[in-house]
N, C-alpha and C positions, 0 to 999 in steps of 0.2 A: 215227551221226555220229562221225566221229575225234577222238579228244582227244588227240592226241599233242600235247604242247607242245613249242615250238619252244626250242631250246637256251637264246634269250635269256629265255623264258620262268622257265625253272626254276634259276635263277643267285639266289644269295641277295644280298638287298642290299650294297652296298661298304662304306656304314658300318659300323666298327666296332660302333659303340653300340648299332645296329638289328640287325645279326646276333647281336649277343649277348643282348638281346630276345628276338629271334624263337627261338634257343636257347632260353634258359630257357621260354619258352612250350610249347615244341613239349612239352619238359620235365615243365611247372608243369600241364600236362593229365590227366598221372597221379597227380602229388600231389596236383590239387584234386579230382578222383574219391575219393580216397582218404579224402581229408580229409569229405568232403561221406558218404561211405557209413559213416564211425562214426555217423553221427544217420539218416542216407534208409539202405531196403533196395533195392537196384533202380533203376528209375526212369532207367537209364543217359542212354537217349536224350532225356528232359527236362532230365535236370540239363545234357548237353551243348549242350541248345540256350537253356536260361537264358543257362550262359557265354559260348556266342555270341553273344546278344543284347547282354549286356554288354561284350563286345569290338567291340560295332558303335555303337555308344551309343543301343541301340535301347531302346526298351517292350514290356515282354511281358507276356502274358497268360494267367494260366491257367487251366483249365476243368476242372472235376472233381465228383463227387459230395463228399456230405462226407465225412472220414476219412482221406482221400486222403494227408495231409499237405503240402497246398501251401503253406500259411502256415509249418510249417517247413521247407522246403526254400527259400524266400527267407530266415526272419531264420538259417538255415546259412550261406548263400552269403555271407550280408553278416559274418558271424561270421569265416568263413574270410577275408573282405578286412578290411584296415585302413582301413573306411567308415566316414561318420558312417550310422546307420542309425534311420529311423523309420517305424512303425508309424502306419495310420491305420484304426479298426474305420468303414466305411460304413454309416449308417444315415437310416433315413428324415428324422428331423430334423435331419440334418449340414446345416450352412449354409458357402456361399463361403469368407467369412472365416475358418474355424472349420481351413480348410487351407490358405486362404494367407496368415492373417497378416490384422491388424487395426491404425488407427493409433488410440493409447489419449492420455487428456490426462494429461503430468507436468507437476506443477510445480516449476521450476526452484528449489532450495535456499537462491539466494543473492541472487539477485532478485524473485523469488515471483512468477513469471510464468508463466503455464499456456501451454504448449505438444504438439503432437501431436508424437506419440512413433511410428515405426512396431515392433509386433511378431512378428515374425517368427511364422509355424506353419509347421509340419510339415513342409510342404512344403521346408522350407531344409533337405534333407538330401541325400550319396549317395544312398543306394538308400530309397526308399519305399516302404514297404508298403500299396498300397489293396487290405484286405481286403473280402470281398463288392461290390465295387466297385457289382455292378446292386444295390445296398439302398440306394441314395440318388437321387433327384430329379434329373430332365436340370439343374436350373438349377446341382446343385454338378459334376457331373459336366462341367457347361461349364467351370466354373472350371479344370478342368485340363487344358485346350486351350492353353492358350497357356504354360504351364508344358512341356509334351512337346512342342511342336513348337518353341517358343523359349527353354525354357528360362527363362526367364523372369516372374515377373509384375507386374501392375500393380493398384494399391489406390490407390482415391481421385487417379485422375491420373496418380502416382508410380510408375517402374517399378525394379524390383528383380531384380535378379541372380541365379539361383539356384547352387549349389555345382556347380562342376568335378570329377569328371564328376555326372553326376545321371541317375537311371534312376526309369521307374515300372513296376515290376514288381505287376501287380494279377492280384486270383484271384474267382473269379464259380462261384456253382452254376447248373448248367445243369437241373436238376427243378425245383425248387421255386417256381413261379413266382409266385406270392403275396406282394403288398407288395414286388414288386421291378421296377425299370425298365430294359426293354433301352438298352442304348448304341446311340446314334445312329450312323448309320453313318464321320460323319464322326471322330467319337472311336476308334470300331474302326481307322480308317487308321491311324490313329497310332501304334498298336502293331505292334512290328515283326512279332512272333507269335503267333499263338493257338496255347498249348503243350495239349494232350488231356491228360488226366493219366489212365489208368487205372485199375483194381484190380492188385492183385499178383499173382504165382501163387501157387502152394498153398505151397511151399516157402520165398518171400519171408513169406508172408502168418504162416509158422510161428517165422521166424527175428526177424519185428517183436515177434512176442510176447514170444519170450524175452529181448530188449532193454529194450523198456517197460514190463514186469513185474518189472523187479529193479530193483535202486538202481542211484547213482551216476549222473553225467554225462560223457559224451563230452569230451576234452580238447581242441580244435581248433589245428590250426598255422597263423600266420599268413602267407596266402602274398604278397599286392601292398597296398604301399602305394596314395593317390590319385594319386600322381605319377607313379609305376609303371604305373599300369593306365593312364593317359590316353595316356604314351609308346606302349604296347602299342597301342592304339588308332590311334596315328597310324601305325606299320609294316601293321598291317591292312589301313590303304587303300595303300599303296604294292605289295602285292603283283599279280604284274601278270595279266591276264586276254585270253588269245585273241580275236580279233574272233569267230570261229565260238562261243565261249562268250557272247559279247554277243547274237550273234545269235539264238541258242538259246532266253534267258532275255525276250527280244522277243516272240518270237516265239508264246514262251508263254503268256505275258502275254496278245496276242491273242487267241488261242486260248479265253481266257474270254469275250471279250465277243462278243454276239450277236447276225448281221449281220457280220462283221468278217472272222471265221475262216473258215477252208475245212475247218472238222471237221467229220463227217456229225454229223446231230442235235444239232449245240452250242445252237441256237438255241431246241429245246426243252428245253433243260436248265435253260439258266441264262437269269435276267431281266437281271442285272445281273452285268458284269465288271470285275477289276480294274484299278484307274489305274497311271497312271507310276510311284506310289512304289512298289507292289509291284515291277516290274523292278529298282529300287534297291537294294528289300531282299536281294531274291535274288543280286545280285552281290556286294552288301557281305557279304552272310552266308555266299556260296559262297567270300568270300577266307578270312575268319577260318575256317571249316571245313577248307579246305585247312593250315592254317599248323598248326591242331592233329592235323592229320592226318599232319603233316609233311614238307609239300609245298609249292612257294614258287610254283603256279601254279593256277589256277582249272580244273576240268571239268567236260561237263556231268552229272557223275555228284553231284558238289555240288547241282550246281542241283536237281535231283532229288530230293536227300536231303531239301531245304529247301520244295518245291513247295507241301505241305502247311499246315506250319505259318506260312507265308508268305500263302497265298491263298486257306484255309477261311475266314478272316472277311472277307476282300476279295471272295466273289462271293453270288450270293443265288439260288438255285435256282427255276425255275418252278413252278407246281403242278401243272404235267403231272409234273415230276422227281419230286416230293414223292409223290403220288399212285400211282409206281411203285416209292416208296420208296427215290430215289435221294438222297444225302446230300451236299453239297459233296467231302466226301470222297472220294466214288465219283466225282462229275465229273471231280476231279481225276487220280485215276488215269484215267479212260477217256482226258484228255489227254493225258496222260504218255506212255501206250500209243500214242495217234495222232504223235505228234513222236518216238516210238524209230524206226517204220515207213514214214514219210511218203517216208524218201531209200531 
């Protein structure tokens, strides 16, 4: 499929202010690698797709064994931004309130009249950190439904605002399944990515050591304000995107669900395919990919890039797949491969 972009395509915006944005972005992609590998070894392609996330005002998710380092490869990211940042440890007895905020009785100083008071948790931050997220109970994990998809929450009635921009960036082991509850699938949409986080290689794995073996700490620069990054955010969606790239990411999209597609064997694969928001994500994410790539047009070589981390928790494999040891991830590519060849 051609991705040539058409001339009006690849024209950087007229505003001043947003060109000079999308500059310092294209920019600010090798300073926050830079900045982000004094503390990560490696890891190129998650750390890129964290900041992506965060240039689309998504939720991400990470998936790792332990040791991995995901838990610091978020409080990095939020170190490297001038965010409010907060940590939340997920555990079996974590209660609603306990992350979004409680209204407590004060009494008034000067009248001596008791009144609810709302307090603020956790949850009023930039970037949050839900560690082990599956170690807590569907009913708190619901609580941050309506905080990710609206930003938002509401306690006793009353609803509450949460901070400009706000992300939930959560991390989950994928072995241990003992005392932990998978996320519902409705909770998985929500997150823009399920990011893999691997082992390192040999040489990564040599270079961690002699980092976390000695003294001192990494000195961080700081690169975006909250103001800064929300502007960055709004040039993101203006980047403009080909109909054959809309159509592409459509198309794909289809392609999971079962019944729908015209892929040989899709239908023993997968039980369940993704919805409309995954097409969303993948355009939103295939702009900002482009703009750090240094490109003011969307192709489907983005989309592509993104296919994965976009649509591993958006589909649910059959147990025929299962049973021949096929993994979301392999559906995916078998997809990918059927939409390079189709034309």
């Amino acid at each position: 499929m051609p991705d040539a972009p058409s001339s009006a395509d690849s024209t950087v915006p007229e505003d001043p202010s947003e060109s000079e944005l999308v500059a310092r972005l294209t920019e600010a992609r090798g300073k926050l690698l830079e900045q982000l590998h004094k503390v990560i070894v490696g890891q190129e392609e998650v750390l890129e797709q964290l900041f992506l996330a965060v240039l689309c005002r998504g939720h991400c998710l990470l998936e790792g064994v332990p040791g991995l380092a995901k838990t610091v490869m978020v409080q990095t990211l939020a170190r490297v931004m001038e965010l409010q940042f907060s940590r939340v440890q997920f555990t079996p007895d974590l209660m609603p309130s306990d992350i979004t905020g409680t209204d407590i009785i004060q009494e008034d100083p000067e009248s001596g009249r008791r009144q609810f008071e709302f307090l603020a948790g956790p949850l009023f931050a930039n970037i949050v950190l839900a560690d082990e997220i599956n170690r807590t109970p569907p009913k708190t994990q619901a609580a941050l439904l309506e905080a990710m998809q609206e930003r938002r929450v509401t306690v006793r009635g009353s609803t509450y605002e949460l901070p400009d921009p706000f992300f939930v960036l959560a991390t989950q082991n994928p072995i241990e399944q003992e005392g932990t509850y998978s996320l519902p699938e409705a909770q998985l949409d929500r997150f823009m990515f399920m990011v893999r986080v691997d082992y390192p290689s040999r040489e990564e794995e040599m270079e961690i050591l002699r980092r976390t073996t000695g003294g001192g700490q990494a000195e961080l620069e700081r690169l975006f304000s909250d103001t800064e990054l929300v502007a960055l955010q709004e040039v993101v969606r203006q980047v403009p995107v080909p109909d054959q790239v809309f159509a592409y990411a459509v198309d794909l999209v289809h392609a999971t669900r079962p019944g729908v597609a015209d892929v040989s064997d899709a239908t023993n694969w997968l039980q369940w395919g993704a919805g409309p928001r995954a097409g969303q994500q993948l355009i939103l994410g295939g702009k900002a990919r482009a703009l750090l790539h240094g490109r003011f047009h969307v192709t489907t070589e983005d989309i592509d890039a993104l296919a994965k981390p976009v649509l591993r928790h958006r589909v649910v494999c059959t147990f025929a797949a299962q049973a021949e040891g096929l993994t979301p991830d392999m559906v995916i590519e078998r997809l990918l491969a059927h939409m390079r060849t189709r034309d």
